[in-house]
GUKE-176777 format. One line per 10 residues: their letters; for each residue x, y, z of N, C-alpha, C, CB. Coordinates in nm, 4 decimals. Glycine has a CB too. Example, Ala and Ser with C-alpha at 12.3 -4.5 7.8 and 13.67 -1.06 7.14 Angstrom:
as	1.3190 -0.5690 0.7800 1.2300 -0.4500 0.7800 1.3200 -0.3300 0.7800 1.1308 -0.4473 0.9046 ~ 1.2850 -0.2250 0.7080 1.3670 -0.1060 0.7140 1.2900 0.0030 0.7870 1.4084 -0.0598 0.5725
! end
This chain:
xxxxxxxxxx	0.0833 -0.1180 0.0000 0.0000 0.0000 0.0000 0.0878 0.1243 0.0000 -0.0948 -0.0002 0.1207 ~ 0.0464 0.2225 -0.1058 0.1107 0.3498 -0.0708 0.1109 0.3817 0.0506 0.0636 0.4504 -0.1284 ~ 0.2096 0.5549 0.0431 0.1787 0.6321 0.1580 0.0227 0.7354 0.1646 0.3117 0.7233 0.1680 ~ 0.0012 0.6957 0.3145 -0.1229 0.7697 0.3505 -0.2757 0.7132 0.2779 -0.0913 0.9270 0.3034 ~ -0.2265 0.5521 0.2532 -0.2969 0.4606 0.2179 -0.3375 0.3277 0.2902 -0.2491 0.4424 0.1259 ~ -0.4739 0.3149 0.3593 -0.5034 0.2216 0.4787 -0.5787 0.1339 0.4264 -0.5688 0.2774 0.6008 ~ -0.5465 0.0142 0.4798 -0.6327 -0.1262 0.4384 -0.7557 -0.0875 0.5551 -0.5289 -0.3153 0.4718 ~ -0.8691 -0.0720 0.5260 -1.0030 -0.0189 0.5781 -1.0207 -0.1659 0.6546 -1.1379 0.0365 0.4461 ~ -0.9854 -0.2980 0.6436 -1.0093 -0.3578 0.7242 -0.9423 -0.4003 0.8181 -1.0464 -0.4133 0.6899 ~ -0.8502 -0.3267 0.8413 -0.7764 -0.2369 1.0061 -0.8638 -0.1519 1.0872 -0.6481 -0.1130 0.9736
xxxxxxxxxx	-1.0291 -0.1207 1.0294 -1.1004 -0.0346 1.0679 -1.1948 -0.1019 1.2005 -1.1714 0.0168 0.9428 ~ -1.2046 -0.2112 1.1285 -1.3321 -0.3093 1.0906 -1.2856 -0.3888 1.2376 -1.3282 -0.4210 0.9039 ~ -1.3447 -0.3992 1.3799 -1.3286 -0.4891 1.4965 -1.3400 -0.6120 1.4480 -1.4222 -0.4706 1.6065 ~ -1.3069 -0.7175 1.5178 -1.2816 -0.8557 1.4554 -1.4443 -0.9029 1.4999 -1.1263 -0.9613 1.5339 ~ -1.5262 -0.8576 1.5936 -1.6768 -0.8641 1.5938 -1.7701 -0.8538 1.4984 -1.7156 -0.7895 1.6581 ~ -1.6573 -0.7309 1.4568 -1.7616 -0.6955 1.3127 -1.7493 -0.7535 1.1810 -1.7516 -0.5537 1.2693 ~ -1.6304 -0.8349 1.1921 -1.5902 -0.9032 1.1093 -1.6559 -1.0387 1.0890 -1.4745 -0.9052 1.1312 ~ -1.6898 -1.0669 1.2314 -1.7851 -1.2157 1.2424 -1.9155 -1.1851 1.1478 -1.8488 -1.2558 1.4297 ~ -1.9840 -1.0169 1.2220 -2.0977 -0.9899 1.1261 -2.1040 -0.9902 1.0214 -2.1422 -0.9085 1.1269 ~ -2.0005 -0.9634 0.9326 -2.0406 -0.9189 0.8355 -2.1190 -0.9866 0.7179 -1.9520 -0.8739 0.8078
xxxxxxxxxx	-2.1330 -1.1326 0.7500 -2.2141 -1.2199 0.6287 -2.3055 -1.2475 0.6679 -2.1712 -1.3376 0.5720 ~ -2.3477 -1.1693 0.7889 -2.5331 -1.1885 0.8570 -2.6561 -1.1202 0.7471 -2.5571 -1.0688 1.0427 ~ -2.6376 -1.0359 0.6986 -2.7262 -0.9981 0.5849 -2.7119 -1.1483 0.4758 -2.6608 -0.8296 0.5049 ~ -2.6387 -1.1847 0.4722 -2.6221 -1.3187 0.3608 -2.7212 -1.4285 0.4232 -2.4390 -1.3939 0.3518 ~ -2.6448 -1.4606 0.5481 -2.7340 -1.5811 0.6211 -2.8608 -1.5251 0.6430 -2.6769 -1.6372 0.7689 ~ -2.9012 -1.4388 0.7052 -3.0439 -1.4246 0.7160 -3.1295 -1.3844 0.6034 -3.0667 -1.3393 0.8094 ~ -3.1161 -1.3393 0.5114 -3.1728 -1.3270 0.3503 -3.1585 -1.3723 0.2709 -3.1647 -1.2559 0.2878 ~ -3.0387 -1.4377 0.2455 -3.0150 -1.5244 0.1216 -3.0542 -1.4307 -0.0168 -3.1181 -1.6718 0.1330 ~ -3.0031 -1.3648 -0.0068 -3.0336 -1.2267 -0.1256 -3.0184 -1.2642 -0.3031 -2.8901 -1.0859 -0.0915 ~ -3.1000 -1.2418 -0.3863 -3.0688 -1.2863 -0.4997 -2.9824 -1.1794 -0.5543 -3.1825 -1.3221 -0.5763
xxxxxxxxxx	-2.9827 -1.0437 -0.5091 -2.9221 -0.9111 -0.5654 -2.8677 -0.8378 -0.4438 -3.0351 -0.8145 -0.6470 ~ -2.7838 -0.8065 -0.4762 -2.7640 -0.6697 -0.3382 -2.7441 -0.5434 -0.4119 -2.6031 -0.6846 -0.2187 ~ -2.7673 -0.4465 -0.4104 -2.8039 -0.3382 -0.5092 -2.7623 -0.2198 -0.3691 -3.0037 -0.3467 -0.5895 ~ -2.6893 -0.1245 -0.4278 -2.5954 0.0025 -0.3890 -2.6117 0.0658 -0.4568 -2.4687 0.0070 -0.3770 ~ -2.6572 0.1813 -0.3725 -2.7232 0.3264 -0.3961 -2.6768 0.4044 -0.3218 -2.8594 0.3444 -0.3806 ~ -2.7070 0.5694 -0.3924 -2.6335 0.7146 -0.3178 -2.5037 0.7140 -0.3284 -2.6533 0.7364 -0.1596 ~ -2.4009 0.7401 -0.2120 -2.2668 0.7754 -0.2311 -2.1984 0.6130 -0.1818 -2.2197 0.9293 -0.1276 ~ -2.2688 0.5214 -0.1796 -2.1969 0.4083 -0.1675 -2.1822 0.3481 -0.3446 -2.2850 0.3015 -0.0494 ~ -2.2720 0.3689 -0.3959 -2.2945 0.3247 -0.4839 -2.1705 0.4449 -0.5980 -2.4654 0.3131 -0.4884 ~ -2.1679 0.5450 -0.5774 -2.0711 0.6133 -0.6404 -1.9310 0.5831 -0.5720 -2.1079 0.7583 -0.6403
xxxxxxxxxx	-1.9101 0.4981 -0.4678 -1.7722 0.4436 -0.4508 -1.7561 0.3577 -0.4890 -1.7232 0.4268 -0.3566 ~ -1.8146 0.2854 -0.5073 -1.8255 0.1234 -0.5376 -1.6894 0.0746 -0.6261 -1.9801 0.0874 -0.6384 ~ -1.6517 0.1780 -0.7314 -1.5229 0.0871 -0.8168 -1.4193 0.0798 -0.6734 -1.4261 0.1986 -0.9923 ~ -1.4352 0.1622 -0.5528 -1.2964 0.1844 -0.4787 -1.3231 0.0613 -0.4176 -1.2642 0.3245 -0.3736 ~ -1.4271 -0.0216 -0.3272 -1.4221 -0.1196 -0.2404 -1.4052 -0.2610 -0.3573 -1.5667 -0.1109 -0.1335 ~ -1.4799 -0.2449 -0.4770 -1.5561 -0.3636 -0.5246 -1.4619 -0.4936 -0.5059 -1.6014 -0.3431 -0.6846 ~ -1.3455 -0.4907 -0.5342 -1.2167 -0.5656 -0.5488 -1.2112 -0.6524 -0.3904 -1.0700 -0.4418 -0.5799 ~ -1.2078 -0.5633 -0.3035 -1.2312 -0.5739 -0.1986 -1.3407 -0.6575 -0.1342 -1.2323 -0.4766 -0.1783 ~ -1.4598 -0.6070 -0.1807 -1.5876 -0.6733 -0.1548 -1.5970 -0.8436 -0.1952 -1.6964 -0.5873 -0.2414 ~ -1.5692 -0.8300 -0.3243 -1.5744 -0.9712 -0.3914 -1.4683 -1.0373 -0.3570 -1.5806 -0.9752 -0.5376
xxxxxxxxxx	-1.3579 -1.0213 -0.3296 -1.2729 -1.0865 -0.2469 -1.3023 -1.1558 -0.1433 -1.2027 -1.0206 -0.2104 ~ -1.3460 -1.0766 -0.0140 -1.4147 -1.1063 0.1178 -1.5528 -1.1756 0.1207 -1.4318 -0.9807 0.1872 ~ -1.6227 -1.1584 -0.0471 -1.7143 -1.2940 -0.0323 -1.7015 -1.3831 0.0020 -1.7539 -1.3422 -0.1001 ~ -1.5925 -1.4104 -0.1259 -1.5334 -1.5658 -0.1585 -1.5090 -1.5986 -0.0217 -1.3828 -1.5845 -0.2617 ~ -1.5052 -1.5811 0.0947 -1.4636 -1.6969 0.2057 -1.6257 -1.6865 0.2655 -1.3052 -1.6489 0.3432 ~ -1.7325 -1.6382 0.1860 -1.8703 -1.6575 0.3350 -1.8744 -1.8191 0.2295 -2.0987 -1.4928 0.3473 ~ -1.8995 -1.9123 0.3617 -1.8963 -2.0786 0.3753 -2.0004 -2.1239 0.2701 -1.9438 -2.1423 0.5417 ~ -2.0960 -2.0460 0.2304 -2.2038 -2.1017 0.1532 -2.1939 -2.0578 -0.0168 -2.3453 -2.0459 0.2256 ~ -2.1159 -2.1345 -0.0430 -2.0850 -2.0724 -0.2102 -2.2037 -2.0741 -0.3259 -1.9598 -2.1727 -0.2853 ~ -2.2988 -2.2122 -0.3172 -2.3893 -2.2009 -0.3924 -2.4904 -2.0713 -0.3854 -2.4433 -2.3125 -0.3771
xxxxxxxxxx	-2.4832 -2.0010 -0.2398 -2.5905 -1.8675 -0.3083 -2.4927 -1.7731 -0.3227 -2.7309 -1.7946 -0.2043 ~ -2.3597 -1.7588 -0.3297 -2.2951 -1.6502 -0.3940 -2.2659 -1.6288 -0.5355 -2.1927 -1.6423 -0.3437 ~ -2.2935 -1.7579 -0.5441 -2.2903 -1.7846 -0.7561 -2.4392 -1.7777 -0.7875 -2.2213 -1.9882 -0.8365 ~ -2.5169 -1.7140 -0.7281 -2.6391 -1.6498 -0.8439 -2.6806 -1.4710 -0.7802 -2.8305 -1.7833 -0.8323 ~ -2.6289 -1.4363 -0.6782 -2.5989 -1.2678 -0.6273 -2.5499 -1.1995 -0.7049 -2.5119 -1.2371 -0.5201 ~ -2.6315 -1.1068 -0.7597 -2.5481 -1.0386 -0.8484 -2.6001 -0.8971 -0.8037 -2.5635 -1.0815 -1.0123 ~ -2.3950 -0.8072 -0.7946 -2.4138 -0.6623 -0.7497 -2.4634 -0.5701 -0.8430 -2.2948 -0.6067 -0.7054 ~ -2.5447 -0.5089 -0.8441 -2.5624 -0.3824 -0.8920 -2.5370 -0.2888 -0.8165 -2.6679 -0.3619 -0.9316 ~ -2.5571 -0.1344 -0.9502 -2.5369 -0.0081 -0.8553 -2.6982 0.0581 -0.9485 -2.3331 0.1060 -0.8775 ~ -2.7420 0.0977 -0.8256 -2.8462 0.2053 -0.8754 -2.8359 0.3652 -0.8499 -2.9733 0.1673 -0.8140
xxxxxxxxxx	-2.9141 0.4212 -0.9463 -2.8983 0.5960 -0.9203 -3.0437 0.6035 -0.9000 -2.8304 0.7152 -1.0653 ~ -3.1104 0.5576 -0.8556 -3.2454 0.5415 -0.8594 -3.2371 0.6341 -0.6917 -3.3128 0.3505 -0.8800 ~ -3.3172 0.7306 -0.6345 -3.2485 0.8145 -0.5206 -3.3491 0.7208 -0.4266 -3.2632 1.0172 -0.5184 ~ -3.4895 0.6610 -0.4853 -3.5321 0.5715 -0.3158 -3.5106 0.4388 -0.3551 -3.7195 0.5808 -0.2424 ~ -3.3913 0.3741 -0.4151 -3.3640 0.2569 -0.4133 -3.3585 0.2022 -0.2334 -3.2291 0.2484 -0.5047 ~ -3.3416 0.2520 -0.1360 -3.3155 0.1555 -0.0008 -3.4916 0.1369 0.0300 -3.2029 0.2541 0.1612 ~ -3.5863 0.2855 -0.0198 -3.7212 0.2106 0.0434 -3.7640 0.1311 -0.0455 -3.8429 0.2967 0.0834 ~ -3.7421 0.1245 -0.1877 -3.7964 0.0104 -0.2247 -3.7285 -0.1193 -0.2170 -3.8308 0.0279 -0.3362 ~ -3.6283 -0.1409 -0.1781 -3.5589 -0.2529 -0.1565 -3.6627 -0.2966 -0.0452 -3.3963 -0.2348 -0.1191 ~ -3.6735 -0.2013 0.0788 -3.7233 -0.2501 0.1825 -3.8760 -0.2898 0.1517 -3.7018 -0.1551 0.2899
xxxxxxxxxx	-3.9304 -0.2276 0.0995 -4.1152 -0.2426 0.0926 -4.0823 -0.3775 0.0057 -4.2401 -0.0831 -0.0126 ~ -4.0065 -0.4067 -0.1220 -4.0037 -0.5669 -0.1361 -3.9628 -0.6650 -0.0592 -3.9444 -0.6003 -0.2222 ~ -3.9243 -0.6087 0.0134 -3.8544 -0.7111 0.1654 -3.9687 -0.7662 0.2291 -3.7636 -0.6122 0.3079 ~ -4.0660 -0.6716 0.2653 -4.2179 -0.6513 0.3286 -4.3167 -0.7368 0.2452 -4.2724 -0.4832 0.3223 ~ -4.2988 -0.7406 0.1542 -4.4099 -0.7508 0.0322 -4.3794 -0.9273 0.0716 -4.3616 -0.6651 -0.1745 ~ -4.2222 -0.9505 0.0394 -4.2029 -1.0912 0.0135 -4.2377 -1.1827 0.1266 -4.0665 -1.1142 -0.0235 ~ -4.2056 -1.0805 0.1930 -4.1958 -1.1614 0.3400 -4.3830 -1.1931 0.3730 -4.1006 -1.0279 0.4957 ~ -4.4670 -1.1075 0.3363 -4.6378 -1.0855 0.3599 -4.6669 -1.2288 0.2543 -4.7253 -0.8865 0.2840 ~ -4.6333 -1.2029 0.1888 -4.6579 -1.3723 0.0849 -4.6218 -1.4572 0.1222 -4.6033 -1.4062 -0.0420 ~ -4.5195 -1.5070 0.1869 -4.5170 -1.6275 0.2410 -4.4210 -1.7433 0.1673 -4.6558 -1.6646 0.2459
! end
């Protein structure tokens, strides 16, 4: 790493590190979709991101997840109201 250049997961408590594939296990997500100013960083982590998949234990639902980025500005409430919707169906 350059100078005045930090591996962000020096940031990251090793707690939070356990968390971090709890959105995976508890949803089993077909998409994960990034919006606003995460979604305009996204080329900086992505490398990163997909890296740190590859070790969550359950590989068959990481081979059909696919990331998008949206500019859509209420992409998080509609993510959520389909969350609601899916979950009301059963």
């Amino acid at each position: 790493m350059g100078r005045g250049k930090i591996d962000a997961r020096t940031l990251i408590s090793p707690a939070q590190q356990k968390k971090e594939f709890l959105i995976l296990l508890a949803v089993d997500p077909e998409a994960i979709i990034l919006g606003g100013s995460v979604s305009r960083a996204f080329s900086l982590f992505e490398k990163g991101m997909r890296e740190r998949m590859r070790s969550f234990p359950y590989h068959k639902s990481l081979e059909r997840i696919v990331i998008e980025i949206s500019d859509q500005p209420e992409i998080a409430i509609l993510g959520a109201a389909a969350l609601y919707y899916d979950a009301r169906q059963g």
